[in-house]
C-alpha positions in Angstrom: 0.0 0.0 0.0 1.1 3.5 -0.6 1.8 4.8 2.4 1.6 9.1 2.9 3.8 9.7 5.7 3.2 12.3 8.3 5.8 15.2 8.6 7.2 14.6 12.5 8.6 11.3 10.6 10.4 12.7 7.3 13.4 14.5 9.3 13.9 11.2 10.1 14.4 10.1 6.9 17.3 10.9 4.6 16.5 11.4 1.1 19.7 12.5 -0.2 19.6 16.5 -2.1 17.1 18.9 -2.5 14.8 20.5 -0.7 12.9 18.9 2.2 10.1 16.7 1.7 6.7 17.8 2.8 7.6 21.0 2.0 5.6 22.4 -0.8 8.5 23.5 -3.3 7.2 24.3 -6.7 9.6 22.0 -8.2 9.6 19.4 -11.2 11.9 16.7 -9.6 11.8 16.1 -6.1 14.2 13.8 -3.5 14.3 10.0 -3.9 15.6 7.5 -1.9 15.7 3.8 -2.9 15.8 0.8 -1.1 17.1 -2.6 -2.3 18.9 -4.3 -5.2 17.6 -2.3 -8.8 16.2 -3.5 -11.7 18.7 -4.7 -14.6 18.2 -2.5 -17.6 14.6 -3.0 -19.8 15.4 -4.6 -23.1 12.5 -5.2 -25.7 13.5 -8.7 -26.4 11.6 -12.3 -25.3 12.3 -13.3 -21.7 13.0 -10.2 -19.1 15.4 -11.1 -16.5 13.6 -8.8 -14.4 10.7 -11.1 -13.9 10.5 -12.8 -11.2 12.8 -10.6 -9.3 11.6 -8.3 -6.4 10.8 -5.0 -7.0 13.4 -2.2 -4.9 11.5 0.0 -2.1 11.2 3.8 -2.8 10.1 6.8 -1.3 9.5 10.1 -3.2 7.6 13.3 -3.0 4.3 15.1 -5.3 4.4 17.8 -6.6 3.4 19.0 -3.3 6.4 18.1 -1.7 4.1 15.1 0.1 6.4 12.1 1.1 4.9 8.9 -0.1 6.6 5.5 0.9 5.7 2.7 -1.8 6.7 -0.6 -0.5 6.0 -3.6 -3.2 5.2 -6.9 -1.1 2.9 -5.5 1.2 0.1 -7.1 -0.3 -1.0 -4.6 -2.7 -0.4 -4.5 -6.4 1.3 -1.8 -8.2 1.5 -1.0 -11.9 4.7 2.4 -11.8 4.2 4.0 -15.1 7.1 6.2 -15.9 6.4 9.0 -18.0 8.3 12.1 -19.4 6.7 15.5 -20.2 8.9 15.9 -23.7 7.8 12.8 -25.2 5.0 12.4 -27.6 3.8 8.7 -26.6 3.3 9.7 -23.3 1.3 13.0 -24.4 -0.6 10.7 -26.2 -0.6 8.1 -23.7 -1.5 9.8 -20.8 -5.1 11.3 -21.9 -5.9 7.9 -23.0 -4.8 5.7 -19.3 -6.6 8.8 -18.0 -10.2 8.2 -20.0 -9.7 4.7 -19.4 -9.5 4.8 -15.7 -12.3 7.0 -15.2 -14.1 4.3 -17.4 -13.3 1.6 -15.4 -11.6 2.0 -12.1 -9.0 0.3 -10.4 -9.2 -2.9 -8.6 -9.4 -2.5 -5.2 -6.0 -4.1 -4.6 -3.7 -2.5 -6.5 -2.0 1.2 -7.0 -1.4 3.1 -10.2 1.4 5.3 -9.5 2.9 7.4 -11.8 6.7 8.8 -11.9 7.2 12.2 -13.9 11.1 12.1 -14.7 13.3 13.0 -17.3 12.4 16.6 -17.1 13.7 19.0 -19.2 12.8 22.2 -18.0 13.4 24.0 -21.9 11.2 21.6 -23.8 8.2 22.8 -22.0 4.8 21.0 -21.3 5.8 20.8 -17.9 4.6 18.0 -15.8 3.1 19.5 -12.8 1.0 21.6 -15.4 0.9 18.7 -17.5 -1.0 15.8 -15.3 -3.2 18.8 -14.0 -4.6 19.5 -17.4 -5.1 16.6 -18.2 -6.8 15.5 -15.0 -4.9 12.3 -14.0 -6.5 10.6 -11.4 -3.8 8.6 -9.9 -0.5 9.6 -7.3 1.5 11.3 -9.4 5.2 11.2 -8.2 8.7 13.1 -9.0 12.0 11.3 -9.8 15.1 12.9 -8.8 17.0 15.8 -11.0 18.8 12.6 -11.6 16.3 10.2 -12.7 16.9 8.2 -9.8 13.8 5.9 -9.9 14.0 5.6 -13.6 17.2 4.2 -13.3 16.3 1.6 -10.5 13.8 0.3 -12.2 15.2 -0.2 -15.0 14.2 2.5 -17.7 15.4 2.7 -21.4 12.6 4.4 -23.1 9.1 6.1 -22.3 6.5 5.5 -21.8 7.3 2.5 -19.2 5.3 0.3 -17.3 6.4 -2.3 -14.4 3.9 -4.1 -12.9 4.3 -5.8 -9.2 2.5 -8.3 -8.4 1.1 -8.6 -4.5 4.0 -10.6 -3.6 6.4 -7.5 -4.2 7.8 -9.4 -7.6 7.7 -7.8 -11.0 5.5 -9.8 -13.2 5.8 -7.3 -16.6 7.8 -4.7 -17.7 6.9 -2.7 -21.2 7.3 0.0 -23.3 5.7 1.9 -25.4 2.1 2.9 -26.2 -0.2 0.1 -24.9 -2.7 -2.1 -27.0 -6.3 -1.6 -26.8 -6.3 -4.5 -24.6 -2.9 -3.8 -22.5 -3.9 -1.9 -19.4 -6.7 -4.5 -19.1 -3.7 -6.9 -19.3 -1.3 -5.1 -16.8 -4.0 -4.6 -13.7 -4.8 -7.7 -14.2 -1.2 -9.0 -13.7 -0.8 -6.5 -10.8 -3.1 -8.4 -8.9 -1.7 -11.5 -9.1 1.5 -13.1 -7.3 3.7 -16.0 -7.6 5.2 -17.4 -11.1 4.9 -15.8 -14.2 3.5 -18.1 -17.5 6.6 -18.2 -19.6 5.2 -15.7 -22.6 3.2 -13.0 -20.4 3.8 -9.7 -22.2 1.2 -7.0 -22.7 -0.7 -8.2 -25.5 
């Protein structure tokens, strides 16, 4: 479960540079502190070493400056969608995930969180503006100036999905725009736990 921690607790946290989380900033990137052995590198070939393999521990801030602990293995299902302002798929991407949830919801156990990183301040469109206008309905989170998260879990391109099941394990990983059919797919995964059929993808 994604867990929004109260102030008196983040000085006790260290979350590396930056401003202080829980402090409303106005900032695009925000700290980020990761816990646990990353995610090797997402390559869009057959069999993803990362399946199987248990998903690192992270906390991170909104655009608020709110501190949000997500902590795969609790019991809860997440699908981390990893999105970049600049980049066309995921302009086009997130209006449709957007019109989709509203649609349908969100199973009960599991949590869509999005990560804004990869910002480029110049290339405009930027993402606390963007996800506002076009009224996501899910936690939105920021990666480091560093990309931080992006890098733990494993990012090569955008948009990028991982999907944990409730067991804390990655069971999918893609890229790129989904099929009609592939957020269906990926909640669907996120709910599950244990092994993966050989051949899952988001098809």
């Amino acid at each position: 479960m994604v867990g929004a921690v109260a102030l008196a607790l983040v000085a006790a946290l260290t979350l590396g540079g930056g401003d202080s989380p829980g402090d409303p900033d106005g900032l695009e990137t925000g700290p980020v502190a990761v816990f646990g052995e990353g995610l090797p590198a997402f390559e869009e070939t057959n069999g993803d070493d990362a399946v199987g393999l248990v998903a690192p521990d992270f906390d991170a801030t909104t655009f608020d400056g709110g501190l949000v602990q997500v902590r795969p293995g609790d019991g809860t299902g997440y699908v981390i969608a990893f999105f970049a302002h600049w980049c066309p798929h995921c302009q086009a991407e997130v209006p449709k995930l957007t019109e989709w949830i509203e649609r349908y919801g969100i199973p009960s156990d599991v949590e869509v969180v999005a990560v804004s990183t990869a910002v480029y301040p110049d290339r405009g469109n930027l993402p606390r503006a963007w996800f506002a206008a076009e009224g996501w309905p899910e936690l939105v989170l920021r990666d480091s100036d560093d990309s931080e998260l992006a890098e733990a879990y494993g990012l090569r391109s955008f948009p990028y999905f991982v999907v944990v099941g409730t067991d804390g394990r990655v069971r999918v990983r893609v890229s790129g725009g989904l099929p009609p059919n592939g957020w269906t797919h990926l909640l669907d995964q996120a709910t599950r736990s244990g092994a993966v059929p050989t051949g899952e993808d988001a098809t």
